[in-house]
C-alpha positions as CSV (number, residue, x, y, z in Angstrom):
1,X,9.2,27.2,-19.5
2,X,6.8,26.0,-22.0
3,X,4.1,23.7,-21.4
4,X,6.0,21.2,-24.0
5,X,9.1,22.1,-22.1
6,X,7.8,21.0,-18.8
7,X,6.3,17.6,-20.4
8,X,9.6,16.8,-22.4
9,X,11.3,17.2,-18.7
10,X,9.0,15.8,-16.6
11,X,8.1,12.9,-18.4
12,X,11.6,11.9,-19.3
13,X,12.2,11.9,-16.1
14,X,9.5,9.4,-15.0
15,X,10.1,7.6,-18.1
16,X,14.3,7.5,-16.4
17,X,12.8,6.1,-13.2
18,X,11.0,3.0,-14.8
19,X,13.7,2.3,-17.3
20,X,16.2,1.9,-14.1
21,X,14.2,0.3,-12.3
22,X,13.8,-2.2,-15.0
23,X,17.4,-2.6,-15.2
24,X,17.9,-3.2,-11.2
25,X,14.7,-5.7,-11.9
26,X,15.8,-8.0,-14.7
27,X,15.3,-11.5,-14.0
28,X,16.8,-15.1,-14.8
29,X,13.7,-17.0,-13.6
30,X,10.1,-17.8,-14.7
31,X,8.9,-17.3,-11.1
32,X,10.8,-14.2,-11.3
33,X,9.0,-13.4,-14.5
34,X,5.7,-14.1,-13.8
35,X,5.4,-13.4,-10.1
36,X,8.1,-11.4,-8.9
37,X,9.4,-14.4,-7.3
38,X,6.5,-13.9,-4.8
39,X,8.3,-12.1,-2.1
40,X,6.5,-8.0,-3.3
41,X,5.6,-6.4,0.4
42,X,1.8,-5.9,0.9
43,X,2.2,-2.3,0.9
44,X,4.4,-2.3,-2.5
45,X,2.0,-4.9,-3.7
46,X,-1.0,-2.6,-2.2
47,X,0.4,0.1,-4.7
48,X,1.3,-1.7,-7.9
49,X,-2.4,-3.3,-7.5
50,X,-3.8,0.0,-7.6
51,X,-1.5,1.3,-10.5
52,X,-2.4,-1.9,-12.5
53,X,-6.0,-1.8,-11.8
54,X,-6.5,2.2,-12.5
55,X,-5.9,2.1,-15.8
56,X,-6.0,5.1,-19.0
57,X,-10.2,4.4,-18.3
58,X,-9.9,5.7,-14.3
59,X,-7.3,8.3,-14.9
60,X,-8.1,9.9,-18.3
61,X,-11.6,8.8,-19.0
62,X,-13.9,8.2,-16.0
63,X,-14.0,11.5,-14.9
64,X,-14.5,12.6,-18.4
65,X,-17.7,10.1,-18.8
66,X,-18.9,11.5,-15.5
67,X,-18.7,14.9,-17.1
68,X,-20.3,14.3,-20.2
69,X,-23.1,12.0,-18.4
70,X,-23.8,13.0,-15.1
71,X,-25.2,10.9,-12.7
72,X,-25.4,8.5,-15.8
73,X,-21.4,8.2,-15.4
74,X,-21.7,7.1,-11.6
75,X,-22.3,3.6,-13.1
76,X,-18.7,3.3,-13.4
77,X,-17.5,4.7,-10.6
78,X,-19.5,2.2,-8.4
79,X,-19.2,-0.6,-10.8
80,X,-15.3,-0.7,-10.7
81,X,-14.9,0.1,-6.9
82,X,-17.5,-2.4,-6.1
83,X,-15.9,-5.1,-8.3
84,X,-12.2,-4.3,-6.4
85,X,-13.9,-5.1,-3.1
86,X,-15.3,-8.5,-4.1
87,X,-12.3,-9.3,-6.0
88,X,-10.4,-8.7,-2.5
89,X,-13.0,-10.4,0.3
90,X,-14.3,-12.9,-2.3
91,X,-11.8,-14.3,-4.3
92,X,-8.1,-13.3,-3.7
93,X,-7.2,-15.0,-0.5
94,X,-8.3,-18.9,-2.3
95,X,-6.8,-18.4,-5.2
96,X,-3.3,-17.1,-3.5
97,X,-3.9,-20.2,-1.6
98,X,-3.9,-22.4,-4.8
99,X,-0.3,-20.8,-5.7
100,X,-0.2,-21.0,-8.9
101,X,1.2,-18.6,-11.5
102,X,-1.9,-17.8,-13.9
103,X,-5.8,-17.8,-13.9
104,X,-5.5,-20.3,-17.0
105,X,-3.5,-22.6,-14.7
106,X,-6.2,-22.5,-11.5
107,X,-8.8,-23.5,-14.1
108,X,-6.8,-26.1,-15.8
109,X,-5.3,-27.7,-12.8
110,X,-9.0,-27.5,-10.9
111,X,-10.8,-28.9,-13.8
112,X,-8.3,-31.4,-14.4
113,X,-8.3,-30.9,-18.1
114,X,-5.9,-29.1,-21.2
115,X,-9.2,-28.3,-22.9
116,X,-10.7,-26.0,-20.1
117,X,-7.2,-24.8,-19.9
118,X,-7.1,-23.8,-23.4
119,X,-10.4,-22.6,-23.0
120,X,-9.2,-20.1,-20.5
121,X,-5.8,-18.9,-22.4
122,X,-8.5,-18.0,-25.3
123,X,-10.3,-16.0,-22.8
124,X,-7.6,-14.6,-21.0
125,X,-5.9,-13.0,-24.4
126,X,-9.4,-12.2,-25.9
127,X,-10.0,-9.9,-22.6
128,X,-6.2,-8.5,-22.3
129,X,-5.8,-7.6,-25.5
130,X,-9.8,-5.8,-25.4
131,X,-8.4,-4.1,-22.5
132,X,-5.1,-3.0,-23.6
133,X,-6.2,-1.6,-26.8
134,X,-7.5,1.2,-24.5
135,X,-4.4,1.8,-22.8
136,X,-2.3,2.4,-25.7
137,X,-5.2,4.6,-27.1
138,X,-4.8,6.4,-24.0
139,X,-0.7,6.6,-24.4
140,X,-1.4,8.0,-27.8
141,X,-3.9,10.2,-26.9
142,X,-1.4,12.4,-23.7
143,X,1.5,12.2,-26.4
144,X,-0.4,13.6,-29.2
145,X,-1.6,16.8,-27.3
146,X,1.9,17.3,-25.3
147,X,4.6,15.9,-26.8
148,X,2.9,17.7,-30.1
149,X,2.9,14.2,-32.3
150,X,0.5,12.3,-34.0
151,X,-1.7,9.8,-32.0
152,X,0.5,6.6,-34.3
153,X,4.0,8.1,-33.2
154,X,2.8,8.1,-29.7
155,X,1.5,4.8,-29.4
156,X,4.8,3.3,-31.0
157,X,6.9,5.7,-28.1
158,X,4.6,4.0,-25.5
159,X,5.2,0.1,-27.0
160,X,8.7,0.9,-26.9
161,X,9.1,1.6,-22.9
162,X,6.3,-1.0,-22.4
163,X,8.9,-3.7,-24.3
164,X,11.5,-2.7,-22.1
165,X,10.3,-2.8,-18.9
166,X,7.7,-5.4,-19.5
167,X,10.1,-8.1,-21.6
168,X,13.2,-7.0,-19.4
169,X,12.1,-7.7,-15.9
170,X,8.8,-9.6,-15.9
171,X,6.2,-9.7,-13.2
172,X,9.3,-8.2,-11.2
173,X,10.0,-5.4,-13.0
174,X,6.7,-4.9,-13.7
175,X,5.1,-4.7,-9.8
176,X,8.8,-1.8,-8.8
177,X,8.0,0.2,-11.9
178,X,4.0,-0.1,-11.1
179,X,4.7,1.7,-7.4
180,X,6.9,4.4,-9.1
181,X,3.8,4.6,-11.9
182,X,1.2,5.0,-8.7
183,X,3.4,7.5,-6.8
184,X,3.2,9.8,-10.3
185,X,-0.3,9.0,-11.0
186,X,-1.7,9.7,-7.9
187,X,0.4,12.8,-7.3
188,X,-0.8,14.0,-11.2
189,X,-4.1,13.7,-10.2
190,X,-4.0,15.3,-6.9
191,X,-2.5,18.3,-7.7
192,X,-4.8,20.0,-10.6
193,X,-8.0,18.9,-8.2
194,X,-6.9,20.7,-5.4
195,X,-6.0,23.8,-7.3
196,X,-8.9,24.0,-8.9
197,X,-11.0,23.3,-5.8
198,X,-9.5,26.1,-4.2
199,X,-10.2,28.4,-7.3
200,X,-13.5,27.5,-8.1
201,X,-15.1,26.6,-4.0
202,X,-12.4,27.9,-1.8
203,X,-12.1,24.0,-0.4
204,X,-8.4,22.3,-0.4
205,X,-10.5,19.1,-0.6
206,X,-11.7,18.3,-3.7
207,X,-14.2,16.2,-2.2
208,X,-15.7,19.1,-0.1
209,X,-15.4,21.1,-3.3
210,X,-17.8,19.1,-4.9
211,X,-20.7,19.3,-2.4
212,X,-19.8,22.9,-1.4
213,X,-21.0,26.5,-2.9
214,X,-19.1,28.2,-5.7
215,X,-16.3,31.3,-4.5
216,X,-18.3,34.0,-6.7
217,X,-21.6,33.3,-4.3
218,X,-23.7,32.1,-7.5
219,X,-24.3,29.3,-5.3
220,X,-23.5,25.4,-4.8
221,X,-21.8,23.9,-7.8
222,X,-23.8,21.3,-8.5
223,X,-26.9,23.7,-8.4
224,X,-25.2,25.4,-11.4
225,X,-23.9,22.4,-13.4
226,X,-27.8,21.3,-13.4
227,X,-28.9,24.9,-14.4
228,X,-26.1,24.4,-16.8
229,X,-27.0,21.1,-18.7
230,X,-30.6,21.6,-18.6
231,X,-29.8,25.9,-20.0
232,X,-28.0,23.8,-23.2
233,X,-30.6,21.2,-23.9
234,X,-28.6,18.4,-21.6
235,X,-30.7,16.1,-18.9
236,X,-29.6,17.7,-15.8
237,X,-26.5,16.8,-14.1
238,X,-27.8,15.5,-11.0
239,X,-30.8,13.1,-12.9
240,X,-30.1,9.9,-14.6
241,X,-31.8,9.1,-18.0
242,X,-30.7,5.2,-18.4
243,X,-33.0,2.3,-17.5
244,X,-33.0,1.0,-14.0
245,X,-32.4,-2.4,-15.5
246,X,-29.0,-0.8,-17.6
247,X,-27.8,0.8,-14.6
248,X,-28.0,-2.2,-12.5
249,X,-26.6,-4.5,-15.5
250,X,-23.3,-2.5,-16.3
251,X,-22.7,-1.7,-13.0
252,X,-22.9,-5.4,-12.3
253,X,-21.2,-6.9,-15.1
254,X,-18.3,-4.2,-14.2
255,X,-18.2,-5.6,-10.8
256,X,-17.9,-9.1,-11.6
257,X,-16.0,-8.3,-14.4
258,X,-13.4,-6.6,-11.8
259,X,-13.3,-9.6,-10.0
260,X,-12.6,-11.6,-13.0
261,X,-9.7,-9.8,-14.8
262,X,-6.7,-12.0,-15.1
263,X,-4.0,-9.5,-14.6
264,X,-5.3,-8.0,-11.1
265,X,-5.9,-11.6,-10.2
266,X,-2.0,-12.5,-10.7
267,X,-0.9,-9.7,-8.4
268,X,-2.1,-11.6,-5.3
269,X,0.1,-14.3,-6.5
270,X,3.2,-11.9,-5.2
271,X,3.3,-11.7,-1.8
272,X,4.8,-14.4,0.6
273,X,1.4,-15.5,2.5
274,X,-2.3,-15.7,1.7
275,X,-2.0,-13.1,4.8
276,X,-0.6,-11.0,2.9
277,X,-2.8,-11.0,0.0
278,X,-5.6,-10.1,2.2
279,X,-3.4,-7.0,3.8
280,X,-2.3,-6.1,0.0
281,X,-5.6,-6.1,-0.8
282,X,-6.5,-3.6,1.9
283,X,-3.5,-1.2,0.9
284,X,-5.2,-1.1,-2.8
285,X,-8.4,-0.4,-2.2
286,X,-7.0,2.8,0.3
287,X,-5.0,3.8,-2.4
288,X,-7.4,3.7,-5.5
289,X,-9.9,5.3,-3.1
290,X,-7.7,8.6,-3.3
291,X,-8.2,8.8,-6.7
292,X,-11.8,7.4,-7.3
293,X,-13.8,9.8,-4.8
294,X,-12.0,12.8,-6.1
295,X,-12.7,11.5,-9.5
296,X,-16.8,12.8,-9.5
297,X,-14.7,16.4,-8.2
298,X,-13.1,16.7,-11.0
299,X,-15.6,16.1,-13.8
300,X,-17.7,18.5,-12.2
301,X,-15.0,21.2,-11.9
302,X,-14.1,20.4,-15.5
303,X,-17.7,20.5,-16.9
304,X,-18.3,23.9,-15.2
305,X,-14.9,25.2,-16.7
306,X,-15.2,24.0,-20.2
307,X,-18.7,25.5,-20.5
308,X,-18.2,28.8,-19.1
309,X,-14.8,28.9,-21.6
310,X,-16.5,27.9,-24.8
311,X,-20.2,29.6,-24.2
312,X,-19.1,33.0,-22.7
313,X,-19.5,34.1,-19.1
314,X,-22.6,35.7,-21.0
315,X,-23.7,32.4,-22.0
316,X,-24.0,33.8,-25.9
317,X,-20.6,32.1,-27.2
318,X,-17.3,33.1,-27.3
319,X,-15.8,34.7,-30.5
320,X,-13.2,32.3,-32.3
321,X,-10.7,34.6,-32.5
322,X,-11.2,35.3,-28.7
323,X,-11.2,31.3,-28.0
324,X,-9.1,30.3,-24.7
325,X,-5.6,28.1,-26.1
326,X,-6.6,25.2,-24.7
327,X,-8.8,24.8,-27.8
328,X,-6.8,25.4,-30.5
329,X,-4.2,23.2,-28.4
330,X,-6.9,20.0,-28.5
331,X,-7.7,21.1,-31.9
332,X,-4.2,20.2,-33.8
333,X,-5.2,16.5,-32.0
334,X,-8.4,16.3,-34.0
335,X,-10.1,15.4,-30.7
336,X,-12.0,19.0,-30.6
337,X,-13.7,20.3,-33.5
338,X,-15.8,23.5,-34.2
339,X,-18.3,24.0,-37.2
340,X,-19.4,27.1,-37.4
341,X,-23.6,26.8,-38.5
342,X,-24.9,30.0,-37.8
343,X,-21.7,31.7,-39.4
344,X,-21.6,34.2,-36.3
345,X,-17.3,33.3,-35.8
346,X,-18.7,32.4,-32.6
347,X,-18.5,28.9,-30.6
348,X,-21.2,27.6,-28.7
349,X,-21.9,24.3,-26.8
350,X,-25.1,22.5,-26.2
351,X,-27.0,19.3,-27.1
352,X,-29.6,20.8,-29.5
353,X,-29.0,22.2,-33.1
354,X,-27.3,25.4,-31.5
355,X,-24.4,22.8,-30.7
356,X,-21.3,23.7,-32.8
357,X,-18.6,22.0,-30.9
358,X,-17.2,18.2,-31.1
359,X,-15.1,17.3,-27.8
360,X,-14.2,14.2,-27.2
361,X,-14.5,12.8,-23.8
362,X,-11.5,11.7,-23.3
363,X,-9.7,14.7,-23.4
364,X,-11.6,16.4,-20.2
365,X,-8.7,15.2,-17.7
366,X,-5.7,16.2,-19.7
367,X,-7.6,19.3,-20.4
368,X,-8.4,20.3,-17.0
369,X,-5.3,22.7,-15.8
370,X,-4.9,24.2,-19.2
371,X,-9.5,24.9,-19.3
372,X,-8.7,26.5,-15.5
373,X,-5.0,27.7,-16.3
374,X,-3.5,26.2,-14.4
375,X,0.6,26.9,-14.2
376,X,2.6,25.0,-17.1
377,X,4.6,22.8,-15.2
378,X,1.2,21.1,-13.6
379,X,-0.5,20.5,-17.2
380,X,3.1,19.1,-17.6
381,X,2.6,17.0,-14.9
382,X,-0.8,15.5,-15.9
383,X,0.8,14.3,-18.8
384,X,2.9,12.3,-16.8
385,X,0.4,10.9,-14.5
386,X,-2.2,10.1,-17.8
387,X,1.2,7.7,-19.7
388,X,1.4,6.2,-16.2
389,X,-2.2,5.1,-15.8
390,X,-2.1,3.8,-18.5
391,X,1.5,1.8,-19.1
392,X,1.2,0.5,-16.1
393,X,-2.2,-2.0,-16.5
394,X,-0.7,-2.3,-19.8
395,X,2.4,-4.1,-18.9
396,X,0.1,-6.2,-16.8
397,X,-2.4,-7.3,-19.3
398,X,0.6,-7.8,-21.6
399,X,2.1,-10.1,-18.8
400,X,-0.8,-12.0,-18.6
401,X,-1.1,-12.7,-22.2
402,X,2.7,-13.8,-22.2
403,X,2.3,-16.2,-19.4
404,X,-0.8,-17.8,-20.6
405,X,1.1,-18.3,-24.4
406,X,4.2,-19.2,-22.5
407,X,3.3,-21.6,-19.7
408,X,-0.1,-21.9,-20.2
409,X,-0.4,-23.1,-23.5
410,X,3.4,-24.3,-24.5
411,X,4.6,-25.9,-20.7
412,X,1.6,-27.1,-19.7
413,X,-0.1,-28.4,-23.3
414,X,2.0,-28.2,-26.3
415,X,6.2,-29.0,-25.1
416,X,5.6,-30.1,-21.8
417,X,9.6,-30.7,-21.4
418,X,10.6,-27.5,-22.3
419,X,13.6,-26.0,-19.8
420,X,12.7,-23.2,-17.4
421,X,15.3,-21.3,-19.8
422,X,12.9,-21.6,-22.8
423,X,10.4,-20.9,-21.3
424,X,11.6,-17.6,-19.9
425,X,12.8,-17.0,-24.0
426,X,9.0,-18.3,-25.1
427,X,7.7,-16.2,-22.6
428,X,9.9,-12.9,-23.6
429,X,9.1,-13.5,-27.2
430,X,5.0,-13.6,-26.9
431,X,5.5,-10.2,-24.8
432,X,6.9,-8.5,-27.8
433,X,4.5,-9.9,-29.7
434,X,1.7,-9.2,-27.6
435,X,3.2,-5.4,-27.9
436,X,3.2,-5.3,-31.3
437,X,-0.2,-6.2,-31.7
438,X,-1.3,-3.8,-28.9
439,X,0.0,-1.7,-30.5
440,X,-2.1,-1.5,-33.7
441,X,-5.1,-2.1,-31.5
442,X,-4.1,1.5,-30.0
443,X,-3.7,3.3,-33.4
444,X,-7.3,1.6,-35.0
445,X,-9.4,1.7,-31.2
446,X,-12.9,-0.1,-31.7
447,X,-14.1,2.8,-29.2
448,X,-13.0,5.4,-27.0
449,X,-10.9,4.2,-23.6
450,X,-13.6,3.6,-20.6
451,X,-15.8,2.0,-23.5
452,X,-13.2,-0.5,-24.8
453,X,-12.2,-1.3,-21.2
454,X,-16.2,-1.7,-20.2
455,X,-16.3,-3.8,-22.9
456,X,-13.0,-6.1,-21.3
457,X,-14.9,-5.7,-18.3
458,X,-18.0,-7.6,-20.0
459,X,-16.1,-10.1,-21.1
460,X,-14.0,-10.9,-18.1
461,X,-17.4,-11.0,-16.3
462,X,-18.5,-13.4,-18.7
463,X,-16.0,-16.2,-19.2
464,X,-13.8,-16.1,-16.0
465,X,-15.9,-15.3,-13.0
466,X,-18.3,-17.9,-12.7
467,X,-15.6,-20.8,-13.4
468,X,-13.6,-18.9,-11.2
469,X,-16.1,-19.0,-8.0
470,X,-17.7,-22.1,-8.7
471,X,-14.1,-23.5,-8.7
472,X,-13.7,-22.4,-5.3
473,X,-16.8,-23.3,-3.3
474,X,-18.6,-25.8,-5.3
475,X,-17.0,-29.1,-5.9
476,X,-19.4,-30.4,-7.9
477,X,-18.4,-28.4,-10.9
478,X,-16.7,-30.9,-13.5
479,X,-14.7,-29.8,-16.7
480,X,-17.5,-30.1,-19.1
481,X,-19.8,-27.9,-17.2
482,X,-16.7,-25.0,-17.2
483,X,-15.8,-25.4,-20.6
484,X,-19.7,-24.9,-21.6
485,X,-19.8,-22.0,-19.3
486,X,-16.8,-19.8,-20.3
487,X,-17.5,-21.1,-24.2
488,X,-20.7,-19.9,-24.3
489,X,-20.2,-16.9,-21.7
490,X,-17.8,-15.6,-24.1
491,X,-19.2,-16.2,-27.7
492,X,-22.7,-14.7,-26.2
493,X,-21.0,-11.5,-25.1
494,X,-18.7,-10.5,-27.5
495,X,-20.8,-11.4,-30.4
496,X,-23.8,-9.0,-28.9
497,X,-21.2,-6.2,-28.5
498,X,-19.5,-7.0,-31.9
499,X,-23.2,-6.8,-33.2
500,X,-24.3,-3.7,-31.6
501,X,-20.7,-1.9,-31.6
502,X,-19.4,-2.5,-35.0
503,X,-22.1,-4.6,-37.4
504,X,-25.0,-2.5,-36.8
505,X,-24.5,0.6,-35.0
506,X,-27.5,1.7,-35.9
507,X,-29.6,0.0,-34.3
508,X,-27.3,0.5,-31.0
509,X,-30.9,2.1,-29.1
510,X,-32.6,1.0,-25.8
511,X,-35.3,0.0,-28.2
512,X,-33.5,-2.9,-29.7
513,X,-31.5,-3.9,-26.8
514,X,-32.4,-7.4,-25.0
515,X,-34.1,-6.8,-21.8
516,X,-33.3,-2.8,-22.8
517,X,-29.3,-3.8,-21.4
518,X,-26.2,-1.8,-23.4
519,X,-24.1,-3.2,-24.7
520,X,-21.4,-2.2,-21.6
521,X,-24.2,-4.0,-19.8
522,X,-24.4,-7.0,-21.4
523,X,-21.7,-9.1,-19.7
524,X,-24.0,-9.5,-16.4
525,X,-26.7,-11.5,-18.9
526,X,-23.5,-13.8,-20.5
527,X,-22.3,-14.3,-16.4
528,X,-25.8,-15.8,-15.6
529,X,-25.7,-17.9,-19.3
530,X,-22.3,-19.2,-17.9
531,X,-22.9,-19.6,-14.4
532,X,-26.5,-21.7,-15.5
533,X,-24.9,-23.9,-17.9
534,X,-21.5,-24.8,-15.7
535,X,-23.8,-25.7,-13.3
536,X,-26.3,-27.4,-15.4
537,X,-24.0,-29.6,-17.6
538,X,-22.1,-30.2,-14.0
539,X,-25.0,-32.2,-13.1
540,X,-25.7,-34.2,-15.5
541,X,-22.1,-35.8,-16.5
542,X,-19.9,-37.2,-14.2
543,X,-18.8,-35.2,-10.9
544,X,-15.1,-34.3,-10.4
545,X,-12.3,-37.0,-8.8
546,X,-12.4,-37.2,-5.5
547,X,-8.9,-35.6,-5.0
548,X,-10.3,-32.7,-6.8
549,X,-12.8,-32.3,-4.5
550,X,-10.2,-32.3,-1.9
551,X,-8.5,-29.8,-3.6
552,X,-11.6,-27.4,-3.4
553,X,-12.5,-28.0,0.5
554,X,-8.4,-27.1,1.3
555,X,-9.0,-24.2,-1.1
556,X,-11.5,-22.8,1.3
557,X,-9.6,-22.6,4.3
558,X,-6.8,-20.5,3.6
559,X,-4.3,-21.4,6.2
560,X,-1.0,-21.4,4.2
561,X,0.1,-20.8,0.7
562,X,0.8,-23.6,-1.6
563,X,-0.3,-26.4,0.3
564,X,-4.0,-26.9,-1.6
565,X,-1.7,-27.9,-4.8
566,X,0.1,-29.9,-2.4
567,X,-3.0,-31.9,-2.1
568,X,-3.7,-31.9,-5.8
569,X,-0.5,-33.5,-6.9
570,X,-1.4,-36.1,-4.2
């Protein structure tokens, strides 16, 4: 069967599975809709955690930055894991305990004010909808090479499923179609590691692969990749070439901002106990551990592949006539390209002016089992497991921005009496709007995946996190001193990568950089602008009620769910 063949039947068939389990999902209840009625198992939860927080960026384009970067691309790796771990220890359990449905709700209902709630719901849907564009980039992307469409007809296929499932059942439908999504995901990735482990090192482990010698005895692997990269003009594989000071900012601001993003905050709202967020929480990180330490395996693998393909085993290029079909394949997507400068009808690869070849990065993943052909049915299969990386944090983030239009901003500010019925309509409603517009964000991308997400990142890191933790072990912190915070958290960050990114890319060099921080790094500066002023304008206007401050010392001992807003409402 054709590789198109095995995509069309093996991503129909995951596609089958969500849609059903969609249907048994559907739900009649906002608590239904927004928290899957807060009975999900650990484990389950543990799962659609890790499906919802390994997005298009961890499954189609981490590996690829890693493989284009090097050790440069290790920011991410460490940024994002580290962030899941202080997300779990830090802040899950207290704000499980606070039992409410939304981030925009904990920081309205613990700064006592509308304002700081509206606040938030700007943040919130400024953040999802950064974050989501590069999902349904990502859907657009695996349908455009597979299903053999254009990049616009595959986003539109992927808005489609995402309205169904996502407006259908909610929070509940969302988390049983997320575990299905993980299961394929997981399994997607796996398989074209190992193989290619075994091929290229003789290790079944991927991990081991990576550290180990090559099969043909020319040595370790990553002894060759540097010979590689440096042989082509590159920096070598193993060295880094960004500041100390950018390394330690994006992998920062990528860490708080993991600890910040609304729609992996929510799933710790779906389990029965605060228990059970912490053992959920365990469950995820085990599971998106599978995936991120064969991630660095896999770039390399994929690096080594692609250059010995394009440049010859000779190293002198490979005739285009002669060119492997997994370049032609890429080429139809417009995300490869080959100009032909010397006019030899030979391609070549390399950094310098010899460099003939245009790949974008985010094609290395998908690429992989056709570069190291692989059988059909598997490059089939990664398809499958790249659309489920990425609908599944989509149908969160687009959750998230439902829920903070829905009950955020009309229940709790603007019709305060509305029923539980319209609600669940208003709330149904903003989701299909919120897909619509996600949807456009995926056919015009302000950047390829991981660097739209690191951008979401930057801004989560700078508008929710501080509030977030100085809401939960400082008392002190009033609702001026939040709203000046996230306010001026948020407007610093985006307007330095909206200056950078898209107003002046030229100037986007180390040399014009503040304090020589990227762009992708810039959210740990606008954490520390927010974290200063909360704290500053805290203490100098008046300090919360007393009830609030309460509220925070119950927060902090995390003994049962629910009873903290117990305390609030008293």
């Amino acid at each position: 069967m054709s590789v198109q063949g095995w995509t069309y039947l093996i991503v129909g068939l995951s596609f089958s599975l969500y849609i059903g389990i969609a249907v048994w999902a559907r739900v009649s209840s906002t608590k239904e809709f927004y928290v899957a009625g807060g009975g999900v198992h650990p484990i389950a939860n543990g799962m659609a955690t890790a499906a919802d927080w390994m997005s298009a960026a961890s499954f189609i384009s981490m590996a690829g930055l890693i493989s284009f970067m090097g050790y440069d691309g290790a920011v991410y790796l460490m940024g994002w894991t580290g962030g899941y771990v202080l997300l779990a220890l830090l802040l899950a359990p207290y704000l499980r305990k606070f039992g409410k449905f939304t981030v925009p709700d904990f920081i309205g209902d613990r700064y006592y004010s509308d304002s700081a709630r509206l606040v938030a719901v700007v943040c919130a849907i400024f953040v999802s909808f950064t974050y989501v564009a590069g999902q349904m980039r990502g859907v657009g992307i695996v349908f455009s090479r597979f299903l053999e469409v254009d990049i616009t007809t595959g986003v539109i296929i992927g808005m489609a499923l995402v309205f169904f499932y996502a407006v259908l059942g909610g929070m509940k439908g969302i988390t049983y179609t997320q575990v299905a999504q993980y299961c394929v995901l997981i399994f997607a990735y796996m398989v074209p590691a190992i193989f290619i482990s075994i091929m290229l090192t003789g290790h079944a482990v991927p991990q081991f692969g990576f550290g180990g010698s090559l099969s043909d005895g020319s040595g370790y692997l990553l002894d060759k990749l540097d010979g590689l990269n440096t042989a082509l003009g590159f920096d070598a594989y193993t060295s880094g070439s960004k500041s100390t000071a950018d390394v330690f900012a994006i992998t920062l601001a990528l860490m708080v901002g993991t600890a910040g993003l609304p729609h992996v905050i929510v799933r710790f709202f779906t389990v029965p106990k605060v228990r059970d967020a912490r053992k959920s929480a365990g469950w995820a990180l085990l599971f998106i551990a599978i995936l991120y330490t064969t991630a660095p395996a896999v770039a390399s693998f994929a690096r080594v592949n692609m250059i010995s393909t394009i440049n010859g085993v000779e190293g002198q290029g490979t005739l285009r006539a002669e060119a492997p079909g997994w370049i032609s394949n890429w080429e139809k997507t417009g995300l490869i390209k080959w100009e032909d400068k010397n006019g030899d009808g030979r391609m070549f690869y390399a950094k310098d002016d010899r460099n003939e070849m245009t790949i974008d990065r985010d094609i290395m993943v998908l690429a992989n089992p056709e570069i190291a052909k692989l059988p059909n049915w598997v490059i089939g299969l990664i398809a499958a497991g790249g659309l489920a990386a990425a609908l599944s944090t989509a149908a969160g983030l687009l959750l998230v921005i439902s829920a903070s239009i829905s009950h955020d901003l009309l229940k709790k500010v603007v019709m305060p009496n509305i029923t539980e019925r319209q609600e669940l309509l208003y709330a149904r409603l903003a989701a299909g709007v919120a897909v619509c517009i996600a949807g456009l964000l995926g056919i015009y991308p302000p950047g390829f995946v991981a660097q739209v997400v690191a951008f979401a990142f930057g801004l989560a890191a700078a508008s929710f996190f501080p509030v977030i933790v100085l809401g939960i072990f400082n008392k002190r912190t009033n609702t001026a001193g939040a709203i000046a915070g996230m306010a001026a958290g948020l407007v610093f960050t985006a307007g330095y990568i909206i200056y950078f990114k898209f107003m002046a890319p030229e100037l986007n060099v180390p040399a014009n950089w503040w304090f020589g921080i990227s762009p992708e790094g810039i959210g740990s500066v606008g954490m520390l602008i927010n974290f200063v002023l909360a704290w500053t304008v805290s203490r100098v206007t008046a300090p919360p009620p007393e009830h609030i401050q309460h509220l925070v010392e119950n927060i902090r001992v995390p003994r049962g769910a629910g009873s903290a807003v117990h305390i609030a409402q008293h």
